[in-house]
PLY file of the C-alpha trace (Angstrom):
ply
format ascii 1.0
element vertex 88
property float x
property float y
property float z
element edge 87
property int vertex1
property int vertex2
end_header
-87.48 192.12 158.08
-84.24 190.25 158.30
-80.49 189.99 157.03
-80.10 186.33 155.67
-84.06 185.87 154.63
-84.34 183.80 151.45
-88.08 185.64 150.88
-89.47 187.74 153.53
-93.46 186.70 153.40
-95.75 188.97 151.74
-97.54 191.79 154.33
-101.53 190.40 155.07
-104.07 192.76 153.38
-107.60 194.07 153.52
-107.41 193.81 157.76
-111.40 193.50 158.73
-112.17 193.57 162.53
-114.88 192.56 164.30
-115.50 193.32 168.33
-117.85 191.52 170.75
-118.42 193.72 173.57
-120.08 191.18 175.48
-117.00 188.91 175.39
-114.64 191.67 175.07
-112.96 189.81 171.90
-111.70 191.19 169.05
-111.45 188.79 165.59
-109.19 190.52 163.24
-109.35 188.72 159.88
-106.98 189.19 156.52
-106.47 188.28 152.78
-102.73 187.04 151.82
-101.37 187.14 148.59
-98.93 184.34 148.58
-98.00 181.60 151.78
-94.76 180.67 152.03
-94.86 176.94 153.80
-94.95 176.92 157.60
-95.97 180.82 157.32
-97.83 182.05 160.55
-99.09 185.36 161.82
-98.60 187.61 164.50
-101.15 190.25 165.26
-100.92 193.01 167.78
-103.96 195.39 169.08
-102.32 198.67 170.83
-103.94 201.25 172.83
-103.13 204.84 173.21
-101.21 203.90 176.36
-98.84 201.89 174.90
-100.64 198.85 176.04
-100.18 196.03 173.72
-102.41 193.02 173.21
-100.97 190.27 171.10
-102.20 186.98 169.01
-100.46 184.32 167.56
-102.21 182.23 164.42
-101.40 179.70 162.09
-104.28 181.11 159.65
-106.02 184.42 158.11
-107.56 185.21 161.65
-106.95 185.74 165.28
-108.79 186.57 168.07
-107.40 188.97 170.46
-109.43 189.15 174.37
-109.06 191.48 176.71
-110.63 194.29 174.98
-112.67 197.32 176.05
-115.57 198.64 173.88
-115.33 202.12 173.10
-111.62 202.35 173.04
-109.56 203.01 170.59
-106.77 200.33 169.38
-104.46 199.80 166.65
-104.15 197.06 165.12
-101.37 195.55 162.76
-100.71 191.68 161.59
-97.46 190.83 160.54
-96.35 187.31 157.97
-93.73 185.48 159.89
-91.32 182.93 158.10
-88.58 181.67 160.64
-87.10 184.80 161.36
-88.37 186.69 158.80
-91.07 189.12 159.35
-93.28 191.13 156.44
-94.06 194.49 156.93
-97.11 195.19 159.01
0 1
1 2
2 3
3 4
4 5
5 6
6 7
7 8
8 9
9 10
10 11
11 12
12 13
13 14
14 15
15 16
16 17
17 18
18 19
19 20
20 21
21 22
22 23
23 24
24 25
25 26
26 27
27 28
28 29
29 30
30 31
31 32
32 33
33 34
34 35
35 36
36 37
37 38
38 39
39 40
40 41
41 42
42 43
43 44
44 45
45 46
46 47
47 48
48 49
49 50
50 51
51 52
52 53
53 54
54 55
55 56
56 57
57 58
58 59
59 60
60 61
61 62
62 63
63 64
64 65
65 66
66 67
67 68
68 69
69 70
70 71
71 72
72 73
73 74
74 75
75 76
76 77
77 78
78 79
79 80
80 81
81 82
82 83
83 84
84 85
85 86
86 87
Protein backbone atom coordinates (compact mmCIF):
# COMPACT_ATOMS: atom_id res chain seq x y z
CA UNK A 1 0.00 0.00 0.00
CA UNK A 2 0.82 3.65 -0.30
CA UNK A 3 0.98 7.14 1.56
CA UNK A 4 -1.17 9.59 -0.62
CA UNK A 5 -3.66 6.68 -2.13
CA UNK A 6 -7.19 8.07 -2.50
CA UNK A 7 -8.51 4.08 -2.28
CA UNK A 8 -6.04 1.37 -2.32
CA UNK A 9 -7.93 -1.42 -4.71
CA UNK A 10 -9.55 -4.23 -3.08
CA UNK A 11 -7.07 -7.63 -2.68
CA UNK A 12 -8.29 -10.38 -5.73
CA UNK A 13 -10.01 -13.44 -4.12
CA UNK A 14 -10.78 -17.10 -4.55
CA UNK A 15 -7.04 -17.54 -6.55
CA UNK A 16 -7.74 -20.89 -8.84
CA UNK A 17 -4.65 -22.23 -10.75
CA UNK A 18 -4.39 -24.29 -13.44
CA UNK A 19 -0.83 -25.89 -14.86
CA UNK A 20 -0.09 -27.35 -18.31
CA UNK A 21 2.85 -29.45 -18.01
CA UNK A 22 3.16 -29.86 -21.56
CA UNK A 23 3.53 -26.09 -22.11
CA UNK A 24 4.93 -25.48 -18.79
CA UNK A 25 2.20 -22.56 -18.22
CA UNK A 26 0.55 -21.73 -15.35
CA UNK A 27 -3.12 -19.69 -15.65
CA UNK A 28 -3.85 -18.28 -12.31
CA UNK A 29 -7.41 -16.91 -12.35
CA UNK A 30 -9.37 -14.58 -9.54
CA UNK A 31 -12.75 -13.04 -8.42
CA UNK A 32 -12.61 -9.10 -7.48
CA UNK A 33 -14.93 -7.46 -5.43
CA UNK A 34 -14.88 -3.96 -6.69
CA UNK A 35 -12.54 -2.31 -9.92
CA UNK A 36 -11.42 0.84 -9.46
CA UNK A 37 -11.01 2.38 -13.28
CA UNK A 38 -7.71 1.66 -15.01
CA UNK A 39 -7.16 -1.16 -12.17
CA UNK A 40 -4.61 -3.91 -13.35
CA UNK A 41 -2.97 -6.90 -11.75
CA UNK A 42 0.25 -8.10 -10.93
CA UNK A 43 0.78 -11.74 -10.17
CA UNK A 44 3.91 -13.41 -8.98
CA UNK A 45 4.66 -17.40 -8.86
CA UNK A 46 7.78 -18.03 -6.35
CA UNK A 47 9.73 -21.06 -5.81
CA UNK A 48 11.44 -22.30 -2.77
CA UNK A 49 14.63 -20.74 -4.14
CA UNK A 50 13.60 -17.46 -4.15
CA UNK A 51 13.05 -17.60 -7.82
CA UNK A 52 10.33 -15.37 -8.87
CA UNK A 53 8.16 -15.59 -11.96
CA UNK A 54 6.00 -12.61 -12.66
CA UNK A 55 2.73 -11.58 -14.87
CA UNK A 56 1.28 -8.49 -15.67
CA UNK A 57 -2.75 -8.35 -16.67
CA UNK A 58 -5.26 -5.96 -17.36
CA UNK A 59 -8.04 -8.69 -16.31
CA UNK A 60 -9.05 -11.59 -13.67
CA UNK A 61 -6.25 -13.90 -15.22
CA UNK A 62 -2.67 -14.29 -16.15
CA UNK A 63 -0.64 -16.73 -17.45
CA UNK A 64 2.70 -17.22 -16.01
CA UNK A 65 5.46 -19.69 -18.41
CA UNK A 66 8.36 -20.98 -17.42
CA UNK A 67 7.10 -23.45 -15.04
CA UNK A 68 8.20 -26.91 -13.90
CA UNK A 69 5.63 -29.65 -13.06
CA UNK A 70 6.08 -31.11 -9.82
CA UNK A 71 7.45 -28.11 -8.12
CA UNK A 72 6.23 -26.30 -5.68
CA UNK A 73 5.39 -22.37 -6.17
CA UNK A 74 3.66 -19.69 -4.46
CA UNK A 75 1.61 -17.75 -5.86
CA UNK A 76 0.09 -14.23 -4.92
CA UNK A 77 -1.86 -11.48 -7.24
CA UNK A 78 -1.86 -8.13 -6.15
CA UNK A 79 -4.77 -4.94 -7.40
CA UNK A 80 -2.68 -2.13 -8.65
CA UNK A 81 -4.14 1.52 -8.94
CA UNK A 82 -1.27 4.03 -9.96
CA UNK A 83 0.84 3.53 -7.18
CA UNK A 84 -1.32 1.93 -5.04
CA UNK A 85 -1.09 -1.68 -4.42
CA UNK A 86 -3.85 -4.07 -2.42
CA UNK A 87 -2.71 -6.54 -0.25
CA UNK A 88 -1.77 -9.83 -1.83
Amino acid sequence: MCCGCVSVPCAPQQLLGDVNCDTGALTVSWNITSALSLQTYTTTASTGTGQRIPCNSNATQCTVGGVECGRSYMVSVQSVQGACHSLP
